[in-house]
Each structure stands twice: as structure tokens, then as C-alpha cells.
N, C-alpha and C positions, 0 to 999 in steps of 0.2 A: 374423521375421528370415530372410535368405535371403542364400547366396552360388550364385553362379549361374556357372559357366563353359562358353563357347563351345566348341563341338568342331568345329565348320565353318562356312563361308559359303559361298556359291553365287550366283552371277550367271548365271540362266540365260540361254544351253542350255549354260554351260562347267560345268564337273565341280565337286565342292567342294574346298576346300582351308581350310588355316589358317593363316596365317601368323604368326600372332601367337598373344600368352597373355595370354586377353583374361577379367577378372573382375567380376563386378556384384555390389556387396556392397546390400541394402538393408532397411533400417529397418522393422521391426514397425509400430510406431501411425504413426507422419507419412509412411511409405512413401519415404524420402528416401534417395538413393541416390547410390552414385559408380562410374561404370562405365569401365575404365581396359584400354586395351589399346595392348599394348606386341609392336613388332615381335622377333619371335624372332632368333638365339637371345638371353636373358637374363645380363644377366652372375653370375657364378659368386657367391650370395648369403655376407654376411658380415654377423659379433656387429654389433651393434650400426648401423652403419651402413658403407654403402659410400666406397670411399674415394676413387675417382670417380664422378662423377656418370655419367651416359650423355647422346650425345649430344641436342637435342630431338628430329631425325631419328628416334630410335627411338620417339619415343608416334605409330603412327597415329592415334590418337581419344582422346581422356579428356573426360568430361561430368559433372555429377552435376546433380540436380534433383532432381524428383519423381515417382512413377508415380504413375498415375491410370486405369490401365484395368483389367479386368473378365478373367475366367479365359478368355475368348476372343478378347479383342482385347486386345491390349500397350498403350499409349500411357505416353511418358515425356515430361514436359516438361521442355524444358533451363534452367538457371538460370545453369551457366559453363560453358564451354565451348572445348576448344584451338584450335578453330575461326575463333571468333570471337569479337569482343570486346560481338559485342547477341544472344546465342544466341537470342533473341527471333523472332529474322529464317529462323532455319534450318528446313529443311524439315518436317515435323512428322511426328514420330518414334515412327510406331507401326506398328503391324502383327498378323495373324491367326496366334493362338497357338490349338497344339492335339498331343496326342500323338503323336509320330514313328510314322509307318507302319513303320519295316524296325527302327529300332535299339532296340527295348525299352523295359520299363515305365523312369520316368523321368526319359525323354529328349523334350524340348518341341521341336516344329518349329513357327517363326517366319516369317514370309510378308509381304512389304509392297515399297515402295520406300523407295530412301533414296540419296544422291549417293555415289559411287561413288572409294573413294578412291586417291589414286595409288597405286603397283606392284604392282598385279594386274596376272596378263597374259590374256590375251583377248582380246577383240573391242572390247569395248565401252570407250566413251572415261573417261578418268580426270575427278571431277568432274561429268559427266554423272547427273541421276537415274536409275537402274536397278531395275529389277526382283530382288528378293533373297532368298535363303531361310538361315537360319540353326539350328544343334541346338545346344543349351542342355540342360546338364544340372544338376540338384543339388548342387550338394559339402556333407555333413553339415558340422553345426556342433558342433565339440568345443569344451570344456571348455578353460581353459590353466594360468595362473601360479596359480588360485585353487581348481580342478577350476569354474568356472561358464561355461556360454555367457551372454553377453553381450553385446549389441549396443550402440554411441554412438555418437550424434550430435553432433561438435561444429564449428561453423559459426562464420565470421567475422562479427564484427559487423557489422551495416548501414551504408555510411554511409563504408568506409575508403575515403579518396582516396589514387591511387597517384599516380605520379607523371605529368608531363603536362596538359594543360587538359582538362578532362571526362573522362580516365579515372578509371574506378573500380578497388577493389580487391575482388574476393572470392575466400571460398576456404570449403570444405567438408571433413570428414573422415567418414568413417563407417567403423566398427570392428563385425564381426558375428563371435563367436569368435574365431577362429586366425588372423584376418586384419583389416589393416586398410587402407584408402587414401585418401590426401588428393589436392586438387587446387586450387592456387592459379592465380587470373588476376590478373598485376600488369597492367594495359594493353598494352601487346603482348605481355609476357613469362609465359608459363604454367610450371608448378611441378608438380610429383608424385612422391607417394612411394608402393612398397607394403612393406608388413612382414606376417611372416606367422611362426606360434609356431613351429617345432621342435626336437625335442631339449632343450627343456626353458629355451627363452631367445626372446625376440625379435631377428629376423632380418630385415635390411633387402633387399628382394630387388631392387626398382630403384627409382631415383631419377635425376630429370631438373631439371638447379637447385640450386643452394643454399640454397632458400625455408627459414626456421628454421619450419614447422609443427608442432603438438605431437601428435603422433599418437601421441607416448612416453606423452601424459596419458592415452590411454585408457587405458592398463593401469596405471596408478597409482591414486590412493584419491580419484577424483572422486563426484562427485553430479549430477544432473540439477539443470539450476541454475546452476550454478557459474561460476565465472570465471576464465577462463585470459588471459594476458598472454603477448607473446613477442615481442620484437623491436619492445616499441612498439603492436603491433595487439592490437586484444584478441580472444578468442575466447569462445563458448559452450557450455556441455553443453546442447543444447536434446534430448538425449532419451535414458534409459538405461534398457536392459529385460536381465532378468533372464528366464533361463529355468529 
């Protein structure tokens, strides 16, 4: 299990920067992940949940799928995506991972292209595929409500129709210690939430939508297995590890 946060981007020959609070939380055995970033600043986190949402404007990117690459080359394949509604289609999203030269032990420098997304300023066109470099670091994984790190997987059933002719509906959660993030695609309309422990409570830090997801069920008395209901949709624990 692994939570993973960006500390820059880079479109070379422009400088890096960060604009956002961007986190990859991802799954031990199924490597199943949801990578969620949100233009800064965030709004001021509250108990339980927030009392407005944010607008969509603020998710630059939210994805969750699968990794599938090797300690040298990344490759993530998308399954939902804010992007789009057939993530199938989008550009294929991997790139050459290896230890940052300047910023210490670590810190992973990431290397690839990838399309290039609106309000960056530079050169290079919004949209357009670019050339990219990214630092990725670690964040340890504590212990919360129970003292256990834990990670789950709970994913929408197959199969949910949203509204419209031939859209679908999916949506993903994955929860790795102190933190967790969902990411629902209703047909045009996408959903996300993060919560993350401190001070001894879960703490909703953004949210875009009013999607009802149970991200609350991670930290309640589930099982790998199980069965979760909300709103009419059903969901699944398809993976819960203990550390």
C-alpha cells in the first residue's frame, strides 16, 4: 500500500511548479488506485464533512484504475476518469521512474508525456501532448481510529447505468491509512471526495458533488467481501489488507 504525493511538475525547458495537492493513494495485491488532484488553495477542512462542495473547476485531473508497471517504468491504466467518459481512449499513461538526482533519498523523478492541462503558463499549448517531468514522494502510512494501517478497496458494481442512453455509472474508493479518495463518473457528471484522519476524527478536506459515496464505510467494521448499499447503487469491499 502506498500514498504517494506530487511535489512538482515540469514541462520542459519551463521551470517546475505546483499548483495543486495532488495524492495517489494505491492498493497492495490488486495495485488499484485513485489519483486525485485538486487545484490549490483547498478549502479550510471540516468534522465530518464539508459544507460546500467546491466548484468542478477545482479537480484538474482525478483518475483511478490500475498500475501495472515495473520499478522503472510507471504505467497506470485508467478505468474512470474526469476527463472522459471512455478513459480507454486517453493517452497511455506511463512514464520512466527512477531516484531524483538533486532532492534526496525518497524522492522518485517521473519522465514521460502526457496532454498537457489547462492554466499552466508557458509556452506550450493547453491540451497539447507535452513532454513532462514529475517528484513524487512517499507519505508514511499511519495507524488511525484503531492504531492499524489499512488499506480498501471498495468499488461500484459493474453494470450501474446512469442516466442518459449508453452512459454508464462507475465509481471507485480506495482508503490506505490516514487517508482516503473516491471518484464517481455519473455520465457527464464526475464526483470526488478526500478525507484524511487528524486529531483523532475523520476530516473531509474536498469535495466536488454531492455524490452520496461511502468512503465513511472504510473506517467502519467492514470485510473484504462485503456489501455496501447507498443511494440505490451497490458497492464492494473487493480488497482489505492489514499491515
Amino acid at each position: 500500500m502506498s500514498i504517494s504525493e506530487r511535489l512538482y511538475i515540469r514541462w520542459p525547458p519551463e521551470a517546475a511548479s505546483e499548483p495543486t495537492s495532488t495524492l495517489v493513494l494505491t492498493m497492495p495485491r490488486t495495485r488499484k488506485f485513485v489519483d486525485l488532484r485538486l487545484l490549490l488553495p483547498l478549502p479550510q477542512p471540516q468534522p465530518q464533512r464539508l459544507s460546500h462542495p467546491q466548484p468542478p473547476a477545482a479537480l484538474e485531473w482525478g483518475f483511478a484504475g490500475r498500475a501495472v508497471g515495473t520499478p522503472t517504468r510507471g504505467k497506470w491504466v485508467h478505468e474512470i476518469s474526469s476527463r472522459t467518459a471512455h478513459p480507454e481512449e486517453e493517452v497511455v499513461d506511463e512514464g520512466a521512474t527512477g531516484p531524483h538526482p538533486t532532492m534526496g533519498p525518497g524522492v522518485v523523478l517521473e519522465r514521460g508525456w502526457m496532454r498537457r492541462p489547462a492554466g499552466y503558463s508557458g509556452s506550450g499549448g493547453d491540451g497539447v501532448e507535452c513532454e513532462y517531468e514529475e517528484a513524487w514522494r512517499a507519505v508514511r502510512v499511519r495507524g488511525c481510529e484503531r492504531g492499524e494501517r489499512v488499506a480498501v478497496l471498495v468499488e461500484m458494481r459493474a453494470g450501474a447505468e446512469a442516466g442518459g442512453a449508453g452512459a454508464v455509472r462507475r465509481g471507485a474508493i480506495v482508503r490506505v491509512g490516514q487517508v482516503c479518495q473516491g471518484i464517481v463518473r455519473d455520465g457527464a457528471d464526475v464526483y470526488v471526495q478526500r478525507w484524511e484522519w487528524a486529531d483523532g476524527e475523520w476530516t473531509q478536506t474536498a469535495r466536488i458533488g454531492a455524490y452520496d459515496m461511502p468512503c465513511d464505510a472504510t473506517w467502519g467494521e467492514v470485510r473484504e467481501g462485503d456489501r455496501i448499499e447507498r443511494g440505490g447503487v451497490v458497492w464492494d469491499v473487493n480488497e482489505l489488507t492489514l499491515l
